[in-house]
VEXDREN-2710 file (C-alpha; in Angstrom, 1 decimal):
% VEXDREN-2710
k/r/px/py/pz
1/UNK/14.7/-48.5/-38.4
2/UNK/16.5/-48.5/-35.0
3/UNK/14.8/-46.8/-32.4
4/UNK/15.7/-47.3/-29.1
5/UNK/12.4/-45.2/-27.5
6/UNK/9.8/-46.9/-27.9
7/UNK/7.4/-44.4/-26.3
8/UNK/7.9/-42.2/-29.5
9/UNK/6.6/-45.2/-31.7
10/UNK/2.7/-45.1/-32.0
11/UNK/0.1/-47.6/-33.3
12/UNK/-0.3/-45.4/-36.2
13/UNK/3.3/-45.4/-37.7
14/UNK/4.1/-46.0/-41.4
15/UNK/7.1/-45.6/-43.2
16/UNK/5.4/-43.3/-45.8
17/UNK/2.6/-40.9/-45.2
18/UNK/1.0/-38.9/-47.9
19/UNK/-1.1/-36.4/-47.2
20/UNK/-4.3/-36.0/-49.6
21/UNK/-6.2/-38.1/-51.4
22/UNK/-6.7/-35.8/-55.0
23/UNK/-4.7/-36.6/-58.0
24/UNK/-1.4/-35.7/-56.3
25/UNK/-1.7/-38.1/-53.6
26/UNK/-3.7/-41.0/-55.7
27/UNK/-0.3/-40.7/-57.9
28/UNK/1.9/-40.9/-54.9
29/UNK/0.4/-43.7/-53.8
30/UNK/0.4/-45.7/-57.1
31/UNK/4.2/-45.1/-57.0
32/UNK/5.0/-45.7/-53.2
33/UNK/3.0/-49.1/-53.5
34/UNK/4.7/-50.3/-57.0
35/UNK/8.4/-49.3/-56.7
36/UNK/8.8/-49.1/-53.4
37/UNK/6.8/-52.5/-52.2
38/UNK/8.0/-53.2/-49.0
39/UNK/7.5/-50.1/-47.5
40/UNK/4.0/-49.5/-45.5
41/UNK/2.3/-46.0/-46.3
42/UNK/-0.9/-44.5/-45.4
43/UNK/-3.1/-41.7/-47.5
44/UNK/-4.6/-38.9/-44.9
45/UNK/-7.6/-37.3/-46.6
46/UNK/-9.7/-34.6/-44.2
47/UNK/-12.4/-34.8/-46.4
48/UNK/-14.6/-37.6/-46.7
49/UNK/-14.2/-38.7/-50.6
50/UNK/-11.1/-39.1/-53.2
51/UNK/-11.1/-36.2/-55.4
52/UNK/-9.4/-33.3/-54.0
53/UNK/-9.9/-30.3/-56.2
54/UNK/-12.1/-32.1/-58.2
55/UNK/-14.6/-33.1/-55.9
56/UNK/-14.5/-29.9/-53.9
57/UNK/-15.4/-27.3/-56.9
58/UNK/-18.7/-28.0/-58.0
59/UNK/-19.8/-25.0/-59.8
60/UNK/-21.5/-25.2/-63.2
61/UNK/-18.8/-26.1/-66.0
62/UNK/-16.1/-27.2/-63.7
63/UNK/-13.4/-28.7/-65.9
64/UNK/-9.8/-28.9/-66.4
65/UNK/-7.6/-25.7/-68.1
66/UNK/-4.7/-28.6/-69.5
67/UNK/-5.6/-31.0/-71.8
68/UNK/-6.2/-34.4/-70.2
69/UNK/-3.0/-36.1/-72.4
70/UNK/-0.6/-34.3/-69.6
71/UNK/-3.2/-33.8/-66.8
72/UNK/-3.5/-37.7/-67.0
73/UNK/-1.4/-39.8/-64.7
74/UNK/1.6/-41.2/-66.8
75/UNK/1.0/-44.4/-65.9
76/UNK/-2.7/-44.5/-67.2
77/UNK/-3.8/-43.6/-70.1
78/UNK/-6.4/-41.0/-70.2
79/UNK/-9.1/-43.0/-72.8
80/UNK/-12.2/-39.9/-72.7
81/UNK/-12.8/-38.6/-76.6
82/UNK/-12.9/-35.1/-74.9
83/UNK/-8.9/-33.8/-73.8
84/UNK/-10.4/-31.1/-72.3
85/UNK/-12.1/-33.0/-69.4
86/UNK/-15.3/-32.0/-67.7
87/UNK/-14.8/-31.8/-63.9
88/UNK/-17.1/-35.2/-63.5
89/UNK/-14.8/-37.2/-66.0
90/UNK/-11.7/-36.0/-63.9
91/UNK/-13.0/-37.2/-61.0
92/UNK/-14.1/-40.6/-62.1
93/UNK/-10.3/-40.9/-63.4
94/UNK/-8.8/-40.1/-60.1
95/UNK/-11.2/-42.6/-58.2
96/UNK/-11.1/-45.5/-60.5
97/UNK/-7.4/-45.4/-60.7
98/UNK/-8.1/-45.3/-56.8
99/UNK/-10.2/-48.4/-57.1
100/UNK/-8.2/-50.4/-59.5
101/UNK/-5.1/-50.2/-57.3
102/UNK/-6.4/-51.1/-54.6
103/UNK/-5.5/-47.6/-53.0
104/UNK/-9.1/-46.9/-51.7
105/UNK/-8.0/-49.2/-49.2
106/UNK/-4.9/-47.7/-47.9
107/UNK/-6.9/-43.7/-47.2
108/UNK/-7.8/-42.9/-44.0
109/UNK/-10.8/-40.7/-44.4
110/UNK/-11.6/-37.3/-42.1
111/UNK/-8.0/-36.8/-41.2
112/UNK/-6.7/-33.1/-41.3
113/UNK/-3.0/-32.6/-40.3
114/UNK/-2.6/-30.3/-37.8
115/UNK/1.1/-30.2/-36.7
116/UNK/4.6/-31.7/-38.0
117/UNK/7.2/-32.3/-35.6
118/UNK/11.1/-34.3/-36.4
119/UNK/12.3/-35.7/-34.4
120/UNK/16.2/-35.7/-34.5
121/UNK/16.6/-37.9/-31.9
122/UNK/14.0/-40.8/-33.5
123/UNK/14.3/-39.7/-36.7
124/UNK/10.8/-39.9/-36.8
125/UNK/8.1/-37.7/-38.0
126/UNK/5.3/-37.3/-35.2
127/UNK/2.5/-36.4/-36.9
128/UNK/-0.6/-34.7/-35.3
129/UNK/-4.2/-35.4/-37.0
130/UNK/-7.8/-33.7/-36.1
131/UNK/-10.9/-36.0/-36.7
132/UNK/-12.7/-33.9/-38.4
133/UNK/-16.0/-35.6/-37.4
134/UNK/-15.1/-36.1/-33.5
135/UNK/-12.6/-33.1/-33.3
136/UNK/-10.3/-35.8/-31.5
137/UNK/-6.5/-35.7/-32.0
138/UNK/-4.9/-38.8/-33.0
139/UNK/-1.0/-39.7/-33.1
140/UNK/0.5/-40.6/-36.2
141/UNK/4.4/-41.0/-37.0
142/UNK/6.2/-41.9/-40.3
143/UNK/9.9/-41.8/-41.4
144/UNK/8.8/-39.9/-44.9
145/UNK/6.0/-37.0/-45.1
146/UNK/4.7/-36.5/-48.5
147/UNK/2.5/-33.5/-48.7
148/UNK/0.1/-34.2/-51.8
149/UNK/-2.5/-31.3/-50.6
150/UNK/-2.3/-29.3/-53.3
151/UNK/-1.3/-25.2/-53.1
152/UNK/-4.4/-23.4/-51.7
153/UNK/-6.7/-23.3/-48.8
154/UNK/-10.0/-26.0/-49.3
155/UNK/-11.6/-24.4/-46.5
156/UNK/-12.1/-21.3/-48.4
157/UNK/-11.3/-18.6/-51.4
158/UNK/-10.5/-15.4/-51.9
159/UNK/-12.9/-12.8/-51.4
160/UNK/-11.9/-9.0/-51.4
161/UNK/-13.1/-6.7/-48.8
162/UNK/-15.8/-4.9/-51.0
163/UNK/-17.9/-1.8/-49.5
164/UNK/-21.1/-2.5/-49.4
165/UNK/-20.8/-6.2/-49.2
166/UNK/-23.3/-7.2/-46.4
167/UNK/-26.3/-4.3/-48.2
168/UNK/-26.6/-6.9/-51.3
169/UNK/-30.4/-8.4/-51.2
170/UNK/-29.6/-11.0/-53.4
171/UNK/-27.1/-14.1/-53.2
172/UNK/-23.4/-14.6/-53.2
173/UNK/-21.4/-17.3/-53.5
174/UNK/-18.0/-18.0/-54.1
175/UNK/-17.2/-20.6/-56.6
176/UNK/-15.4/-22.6/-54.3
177/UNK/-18.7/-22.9/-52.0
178/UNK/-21.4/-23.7/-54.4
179/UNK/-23.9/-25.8/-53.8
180/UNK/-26.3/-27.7/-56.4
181/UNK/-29.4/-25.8/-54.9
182/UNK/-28.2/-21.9/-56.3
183/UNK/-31.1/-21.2/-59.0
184/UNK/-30.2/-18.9/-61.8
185/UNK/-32.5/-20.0/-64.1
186/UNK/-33.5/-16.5/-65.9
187/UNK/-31.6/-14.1/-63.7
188/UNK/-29.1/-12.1/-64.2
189/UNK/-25.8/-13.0/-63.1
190/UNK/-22.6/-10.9/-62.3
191/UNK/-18.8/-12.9/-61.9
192/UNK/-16.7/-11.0/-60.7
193/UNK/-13.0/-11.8/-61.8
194/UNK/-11.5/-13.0/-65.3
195/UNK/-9.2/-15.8/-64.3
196/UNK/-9.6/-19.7/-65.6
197/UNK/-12.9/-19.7/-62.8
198/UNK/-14.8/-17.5/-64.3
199/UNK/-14.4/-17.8/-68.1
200/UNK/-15.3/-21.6/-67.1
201/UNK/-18.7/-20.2/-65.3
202/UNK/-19.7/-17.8/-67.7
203/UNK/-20.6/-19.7/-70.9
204/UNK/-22.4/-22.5/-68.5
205/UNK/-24.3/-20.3/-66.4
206/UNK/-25.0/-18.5/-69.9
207/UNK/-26.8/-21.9/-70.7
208/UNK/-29.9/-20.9/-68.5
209/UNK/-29.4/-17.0/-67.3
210/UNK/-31.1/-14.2/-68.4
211/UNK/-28.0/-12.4/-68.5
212/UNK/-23.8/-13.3/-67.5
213/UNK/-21.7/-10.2/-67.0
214/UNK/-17.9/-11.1/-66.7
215/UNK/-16.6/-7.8/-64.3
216/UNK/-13.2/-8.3/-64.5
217/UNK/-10.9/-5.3/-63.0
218/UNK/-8.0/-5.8/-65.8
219/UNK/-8.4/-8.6/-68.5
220/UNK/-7.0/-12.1/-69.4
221/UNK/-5.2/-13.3/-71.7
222/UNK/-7.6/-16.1/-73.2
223/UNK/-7.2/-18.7/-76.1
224/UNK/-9.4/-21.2/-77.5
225/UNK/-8.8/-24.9/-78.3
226/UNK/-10.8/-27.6/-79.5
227/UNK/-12.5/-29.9/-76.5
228/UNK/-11.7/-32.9/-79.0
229/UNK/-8.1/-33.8/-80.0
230/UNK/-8.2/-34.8/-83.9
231/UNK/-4.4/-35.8/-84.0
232/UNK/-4.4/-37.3/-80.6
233/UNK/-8.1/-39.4/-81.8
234/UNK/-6.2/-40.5/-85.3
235/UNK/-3.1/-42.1/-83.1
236/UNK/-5.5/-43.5/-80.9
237/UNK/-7.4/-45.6/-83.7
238/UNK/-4.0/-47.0/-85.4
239/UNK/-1.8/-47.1/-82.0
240/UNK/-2.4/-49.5/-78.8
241/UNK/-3.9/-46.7/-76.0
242/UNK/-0.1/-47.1/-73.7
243/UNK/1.7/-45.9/-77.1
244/UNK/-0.9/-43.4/-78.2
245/UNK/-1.2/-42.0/-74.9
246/UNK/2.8/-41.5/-74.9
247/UNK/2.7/-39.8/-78.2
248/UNK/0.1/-37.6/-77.9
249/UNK/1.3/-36.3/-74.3
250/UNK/4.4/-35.7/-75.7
251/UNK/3.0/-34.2/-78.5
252/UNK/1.1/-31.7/-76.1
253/UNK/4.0/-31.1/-73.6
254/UNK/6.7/-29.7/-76.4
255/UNK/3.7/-27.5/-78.2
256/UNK/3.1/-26.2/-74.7
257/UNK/6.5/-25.5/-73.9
258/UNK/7.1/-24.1/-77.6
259/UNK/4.5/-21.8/-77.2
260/UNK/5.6/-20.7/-73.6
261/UNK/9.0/-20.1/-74.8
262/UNK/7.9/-18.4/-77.5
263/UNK/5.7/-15.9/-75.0
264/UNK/8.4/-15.3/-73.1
265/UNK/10.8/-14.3/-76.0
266/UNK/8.4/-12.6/-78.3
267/UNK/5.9/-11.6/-76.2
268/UNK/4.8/-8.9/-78.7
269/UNK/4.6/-11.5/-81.3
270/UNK/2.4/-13.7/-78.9
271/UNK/0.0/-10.6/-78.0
272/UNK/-0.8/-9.9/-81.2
273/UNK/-1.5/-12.8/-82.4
274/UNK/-4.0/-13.8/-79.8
275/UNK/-5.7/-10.3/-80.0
276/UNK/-5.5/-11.3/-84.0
277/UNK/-7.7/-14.5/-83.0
278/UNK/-9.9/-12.9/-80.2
279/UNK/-11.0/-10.5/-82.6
280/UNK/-11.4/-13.2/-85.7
281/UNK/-13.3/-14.9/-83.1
282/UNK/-15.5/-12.1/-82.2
283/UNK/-15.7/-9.4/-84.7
284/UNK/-13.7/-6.1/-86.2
285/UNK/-16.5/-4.0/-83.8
286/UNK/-15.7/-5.5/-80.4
287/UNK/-13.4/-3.5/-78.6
288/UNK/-10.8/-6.5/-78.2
289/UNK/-7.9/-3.9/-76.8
290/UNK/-11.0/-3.0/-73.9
291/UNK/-11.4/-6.4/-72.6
292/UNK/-9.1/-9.2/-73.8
293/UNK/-6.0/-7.2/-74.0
294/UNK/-4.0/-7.4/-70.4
295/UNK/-1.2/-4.6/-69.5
296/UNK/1.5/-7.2/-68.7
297/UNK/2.6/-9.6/-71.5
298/UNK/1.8/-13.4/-72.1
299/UNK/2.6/-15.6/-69.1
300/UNK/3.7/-13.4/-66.7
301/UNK/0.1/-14.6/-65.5
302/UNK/-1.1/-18.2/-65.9
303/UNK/-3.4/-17.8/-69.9
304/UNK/-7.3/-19.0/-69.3
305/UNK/-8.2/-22.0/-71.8
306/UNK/-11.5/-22.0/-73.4
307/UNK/-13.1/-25.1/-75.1
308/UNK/-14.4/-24.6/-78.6
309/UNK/-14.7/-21.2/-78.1
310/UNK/-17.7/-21.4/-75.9
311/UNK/-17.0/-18.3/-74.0
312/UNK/-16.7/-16.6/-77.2
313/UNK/-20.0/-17.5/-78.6
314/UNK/-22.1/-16.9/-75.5
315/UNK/-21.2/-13.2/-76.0
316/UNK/-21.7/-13.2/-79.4
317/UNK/-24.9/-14.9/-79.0
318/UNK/-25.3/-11.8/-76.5
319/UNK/-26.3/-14.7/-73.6
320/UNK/-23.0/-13.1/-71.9
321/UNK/-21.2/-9.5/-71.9
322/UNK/-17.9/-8.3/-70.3
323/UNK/-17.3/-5.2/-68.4
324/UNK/-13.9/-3.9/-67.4
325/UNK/-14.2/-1.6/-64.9
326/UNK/-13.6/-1.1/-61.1
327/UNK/-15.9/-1.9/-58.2
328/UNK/-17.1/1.1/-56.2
329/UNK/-19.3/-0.5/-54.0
330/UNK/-22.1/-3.8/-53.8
331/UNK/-25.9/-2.3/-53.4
332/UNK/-28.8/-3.3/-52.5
333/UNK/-29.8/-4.2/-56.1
334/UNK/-26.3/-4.9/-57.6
335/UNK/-23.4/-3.4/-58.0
336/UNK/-21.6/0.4/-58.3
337/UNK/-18.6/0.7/-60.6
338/UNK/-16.3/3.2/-60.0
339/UNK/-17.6/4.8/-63.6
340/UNK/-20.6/5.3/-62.0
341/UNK/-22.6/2.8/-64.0
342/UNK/-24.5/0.3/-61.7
343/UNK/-25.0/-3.4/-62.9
344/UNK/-28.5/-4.5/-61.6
345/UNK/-28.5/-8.3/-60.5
346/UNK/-29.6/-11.5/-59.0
347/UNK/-26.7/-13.5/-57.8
348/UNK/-23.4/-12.5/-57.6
349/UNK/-20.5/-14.8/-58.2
350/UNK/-17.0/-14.2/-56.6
351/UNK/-14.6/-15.8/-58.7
352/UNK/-11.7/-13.6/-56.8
353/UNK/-9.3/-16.4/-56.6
354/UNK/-7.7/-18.6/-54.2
355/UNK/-6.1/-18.3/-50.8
356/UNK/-2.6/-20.2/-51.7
357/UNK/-1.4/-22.2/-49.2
358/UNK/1.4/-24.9/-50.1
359/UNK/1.3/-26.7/-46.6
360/UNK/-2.3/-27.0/-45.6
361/UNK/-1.4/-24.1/-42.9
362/UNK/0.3/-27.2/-40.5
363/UNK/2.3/-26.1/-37.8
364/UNK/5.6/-27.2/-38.8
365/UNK/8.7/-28.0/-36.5
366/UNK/12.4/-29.7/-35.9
367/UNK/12.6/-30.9/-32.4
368/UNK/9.9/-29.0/-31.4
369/UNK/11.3/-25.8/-32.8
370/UNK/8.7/-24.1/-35.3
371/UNK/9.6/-24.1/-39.3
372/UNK/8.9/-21.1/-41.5
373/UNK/8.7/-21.8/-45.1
374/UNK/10.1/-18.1/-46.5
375/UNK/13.9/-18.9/-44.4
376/UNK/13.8/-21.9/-46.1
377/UNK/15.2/-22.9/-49.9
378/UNK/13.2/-25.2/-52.6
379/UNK/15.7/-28.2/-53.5
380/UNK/14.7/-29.6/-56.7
381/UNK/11.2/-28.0/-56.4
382/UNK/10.2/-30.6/-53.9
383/UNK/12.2/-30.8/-50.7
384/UNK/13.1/-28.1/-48.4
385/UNK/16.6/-26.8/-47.5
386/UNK/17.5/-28.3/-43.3
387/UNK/14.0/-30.5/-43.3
388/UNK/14.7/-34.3/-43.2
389/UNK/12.4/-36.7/-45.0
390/UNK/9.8/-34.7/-46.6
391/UNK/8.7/-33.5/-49.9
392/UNK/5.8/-31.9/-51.4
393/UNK/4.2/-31.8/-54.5
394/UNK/3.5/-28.8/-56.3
395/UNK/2.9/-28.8/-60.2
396/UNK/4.0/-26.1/-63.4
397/UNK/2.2/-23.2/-63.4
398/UNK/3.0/-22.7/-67.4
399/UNK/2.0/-26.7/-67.9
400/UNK/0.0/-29.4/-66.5
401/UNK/0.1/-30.0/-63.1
402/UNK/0.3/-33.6/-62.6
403/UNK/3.6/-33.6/-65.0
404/UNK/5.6/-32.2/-62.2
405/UNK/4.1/-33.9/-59.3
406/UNK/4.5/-37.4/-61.3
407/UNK/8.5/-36.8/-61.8
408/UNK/8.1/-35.7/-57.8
409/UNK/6.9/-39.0/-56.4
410/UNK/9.2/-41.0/-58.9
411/UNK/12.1/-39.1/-57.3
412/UNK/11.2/-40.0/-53.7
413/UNK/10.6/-43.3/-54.5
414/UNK/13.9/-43.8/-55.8
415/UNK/15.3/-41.8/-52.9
416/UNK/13.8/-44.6/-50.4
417/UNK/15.2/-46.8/-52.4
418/UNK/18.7/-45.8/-52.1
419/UNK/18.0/-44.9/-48.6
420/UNK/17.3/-48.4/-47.9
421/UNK/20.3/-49.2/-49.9
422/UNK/22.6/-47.4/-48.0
423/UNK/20.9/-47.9/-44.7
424/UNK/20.5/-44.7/-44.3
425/UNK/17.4/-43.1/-41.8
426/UNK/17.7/-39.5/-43.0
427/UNK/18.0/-37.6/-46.1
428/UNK/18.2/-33.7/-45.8
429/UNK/19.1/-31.0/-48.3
430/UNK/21.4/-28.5/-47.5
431/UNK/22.6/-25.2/-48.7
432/UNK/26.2/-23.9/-48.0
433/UNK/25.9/-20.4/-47.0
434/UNK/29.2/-19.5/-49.5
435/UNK/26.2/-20.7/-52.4
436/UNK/23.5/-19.0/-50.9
437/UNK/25.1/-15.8/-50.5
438/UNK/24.8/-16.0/-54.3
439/UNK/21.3/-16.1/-54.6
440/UNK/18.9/-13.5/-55.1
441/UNK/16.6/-14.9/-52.3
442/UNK/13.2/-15.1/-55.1
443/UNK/9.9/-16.6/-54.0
444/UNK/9.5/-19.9/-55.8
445/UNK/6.6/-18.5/-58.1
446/UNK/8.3/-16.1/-60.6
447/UNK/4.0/-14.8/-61.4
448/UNK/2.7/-11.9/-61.1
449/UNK/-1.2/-13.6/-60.4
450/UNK/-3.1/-11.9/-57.4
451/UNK/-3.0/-15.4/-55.9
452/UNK/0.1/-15.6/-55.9
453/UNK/1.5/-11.8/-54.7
454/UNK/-1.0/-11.7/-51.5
455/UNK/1.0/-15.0/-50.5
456/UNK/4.3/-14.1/-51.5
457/UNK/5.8/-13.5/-48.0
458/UNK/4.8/-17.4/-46.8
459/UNK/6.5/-19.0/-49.8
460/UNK/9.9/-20.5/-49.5
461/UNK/12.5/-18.9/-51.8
462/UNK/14.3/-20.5/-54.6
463/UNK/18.1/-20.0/-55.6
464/UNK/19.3/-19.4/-58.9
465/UNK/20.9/-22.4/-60.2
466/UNK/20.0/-26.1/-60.2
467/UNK/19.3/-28.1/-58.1
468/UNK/18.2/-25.5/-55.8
469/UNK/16.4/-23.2/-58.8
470/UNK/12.7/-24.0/-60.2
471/UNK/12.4/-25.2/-63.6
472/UNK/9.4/-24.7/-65.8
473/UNK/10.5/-27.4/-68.1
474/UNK/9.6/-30.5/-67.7
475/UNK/11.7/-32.1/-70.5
476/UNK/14.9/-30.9/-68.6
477/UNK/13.4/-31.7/-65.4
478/UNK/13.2/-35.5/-66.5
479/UNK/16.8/-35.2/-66.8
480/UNK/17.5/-33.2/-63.5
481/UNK/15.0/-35.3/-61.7
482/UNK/13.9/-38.5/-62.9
483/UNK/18.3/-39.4/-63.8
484/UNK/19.7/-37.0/-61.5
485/UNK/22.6/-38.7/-58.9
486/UNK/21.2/-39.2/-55.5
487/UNK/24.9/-38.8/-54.7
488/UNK/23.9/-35.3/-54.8
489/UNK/26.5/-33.4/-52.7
490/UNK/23.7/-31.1/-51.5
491/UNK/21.8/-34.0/-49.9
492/UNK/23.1/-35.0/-46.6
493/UNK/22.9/-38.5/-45.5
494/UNK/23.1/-40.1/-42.1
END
């Protein structure tokens, strides 16, 4: 790197940082440190503990909605008997792949980004950080930003504006802020909402409530698969755990997609035959079409997983009951619906959803000029269209997360690589305005969730044909990603 100012160079400079220390940013750093060897990086976490998502959430039952096989880092083998991982097991992964790699070492602890700002004329990232203990601000540049964040806001969910809110004498909590000292031993408990959240809290708060009433304003679509893996076990016993672990990850990524395609083409099909299960599951005399049959059709929103049907059985065991139906207002003792039934309770969860956020809310600029995210175009679901040197990753929404976000930092890696190569200082995508006048200008998310429509006007937009269109496939995105050209004419060089 030639840079003639020096003033512009700070103590704190790396050629890689990677913002977050959950199992994006653990990943990135695994691959930063093995393929690309020479090159120093850092890991800015503003929390205090490796984790992300998985050591923020601690509600009752937290766990994973993708089976551990594909949820699993590629490069270690996921060796739990239970695919569908408790939140706890998750989080032990994440930090002893941490520990093992000697990556503990490279994160810098109680550092929130605040600000982004190229530099053209240093081809430099300057990079400003709050510490979060001392509120001080501290300088950081890099030649590479990898945001490993994750998509929402960890300083707090989604809560609607109900009427009434404040008159409530008991407690409420949002998932996202629980703490290990909420008692709901023998009371009765209301969750509000019927995404993965709360069909995760309801059979384990069902454990030791009086009572769990799921309020969900329109229903989920919800399947249920076994915590334990027989196939995946029986390859494990005859295979070594690398080859095993490859087998039964692809086995789960082509069912996955098989079934996704199959939603999406015969969507009828696909409804019926869950509401053919549910009510298997449950009985001919539950009203199945009431509350587990959605309006809008399979995967238009993201389906809720359940673990050996353990949702399904607290209500059968009548430990747990759903109600569809619309909030008129909170009272004193519980809530109002809009059918004029009130539910009388003790502790109110809101599991309402998320507040999505794909950049931490940073301040984002290019020679001191601010970004916005919606004028700009997704390349390769991970870089952005006229921003040098920086990538993000963001995972499927119809598959595991980590599958995309591990094909992400394999990509960059190899990008440095050629960069080095080359000699080159800056990579930056770009869209010629004769392609983009093609485009349809859609958000990046093609989903219908709540999450995901009150954000839709901060998301950057996607195009409709490769390299600059999303794909939900992450077979075809091995090949358009992992083996693509970096002689890409859409990346510009210099």
């Amino acid at each position: 790197m030639n840079i003639q100012n020096k003033d512009t160079i700070h103590n704190n400079h790396f050629d890689v940082l990677i913002i977050g220390a959950g199992l994006s940013g653990v990943g990135a750093a695994h691959y930063v440190q093995t393929r690309c060897p020479d090159r120093s990086y850092a890991v800015l976490e503003m929390r205090e503990a490796i984790g992300g998502t998985w050591d923020l959430f601690r509600y009752p039952g937290i766990r994973s909605d993708s089976d551990m096989y594909t949820l699993g880092y590629a490069f270690r083998p996921w060796k739990e008997t239970k695919a569908i991982a408790d939140g706890s097991s998750i989080l032990n992964y994440i930090r002893q792949t941490a520990i093992d790699e000697g990556i503990d070492k490279k994160i810098q602890f109680n550092k929130r980004l605040v600000s982004a700002n190229w530099s053209s004329k240093d081809k430099i990232w300057n990079i400003e950080i709050q510490e979060t203990k001392t509120n001080e601000t501290i300088h950081y540049s890099c030649n590479f930003l990898l945001m490993c964040s994750g998509y929402y806001n960890y300083n707090e969910g989604y809560t609607p504006d109900f009427e009434g809110f404040n008159e409530f004498e008991g407690k409420i909590v949002h998932p996202q802020k629980w703490t290990s000292d909420i008692d709901y031993q023998n009371k009765k408990v209301v969750v509000i909402g019927s995404g993965a959240t709360a069909v995760t809290l309801v059979p384990e708060l069902a454990k030791k409530a009086k009572l769990v009433t799921m309020l969900q304003r329109s229903p989920t679509y919800i399947i249920s698969q076994p915590s334990k893996d027989k196939i995946a076990d029986f390859f494990r016993k005859i295979f070594p755990s690398k080859i095993a672990y490859e087998f039964n990850r692809w086995k789960n990524v082509l069912f996955s997609l098989f079934f996704y395609k199959l939603a999406i083409n015969k969507p009828n099909f696909v409804k019926k035959y869950i509401k053919k299960q549910t009510r298997k599951t449950l009985g001919k005399n539950y009203d199945v079409d009431k509350h587990f049959t959605p309006k809008y059709d399979p995967w238009k929103q993201r389906l809720c997983l359940v673990p050996d049907n353990d949702l399904f059985d607290s209500i059968k065991e009548k430990k747990a009951e759903i109600v569809t139906d619309n909030i008129e207002k909170f009272t004193k003792k519980g809530i109002l619906l809009k059918s004029g039934k009130e539910i009388k309770t003790d502790l109110i969860v809101t599991a309402t959803g998320l507040k999505l956020d794909i950049m931490s809310g940073i301040t984002l600029k290019k020679d001191n000029k601010r970004l916005e995210l919606p004028n700009h175009y997704m390349y390769r679901g991970m870089m952005f269209s006229d921003i040098p040197n920086m990538a993000i990753c963001v995972g499927y929404t119809n598959a595991s997360w980590t599958l995309k976000t591990d094909l992400t930092c394999v990509y960059v890696c190899r990008l440095l690589n050629h960069m080095k190569k080359k000699e080159y200082e800056v990579c930056t995508p770009h869209l010629e305005q004769e392609l983009e006048d093609t485009f349809d200008n859609e958000p990046i998310l093609d989903f219908n969730s709540s999450y995901v429509l009150r954000s839709i006007d901060a998301l950057p937009k996607q195009g409709s044909k490769i390299p600059w269109k999303l794909n939900q496939n992450y077979p075809l995105d091995i090949m358009t990603i992992k083996y693509s050209s970096l002689k890409d004419e859409a990346l510009q060089y210099s």
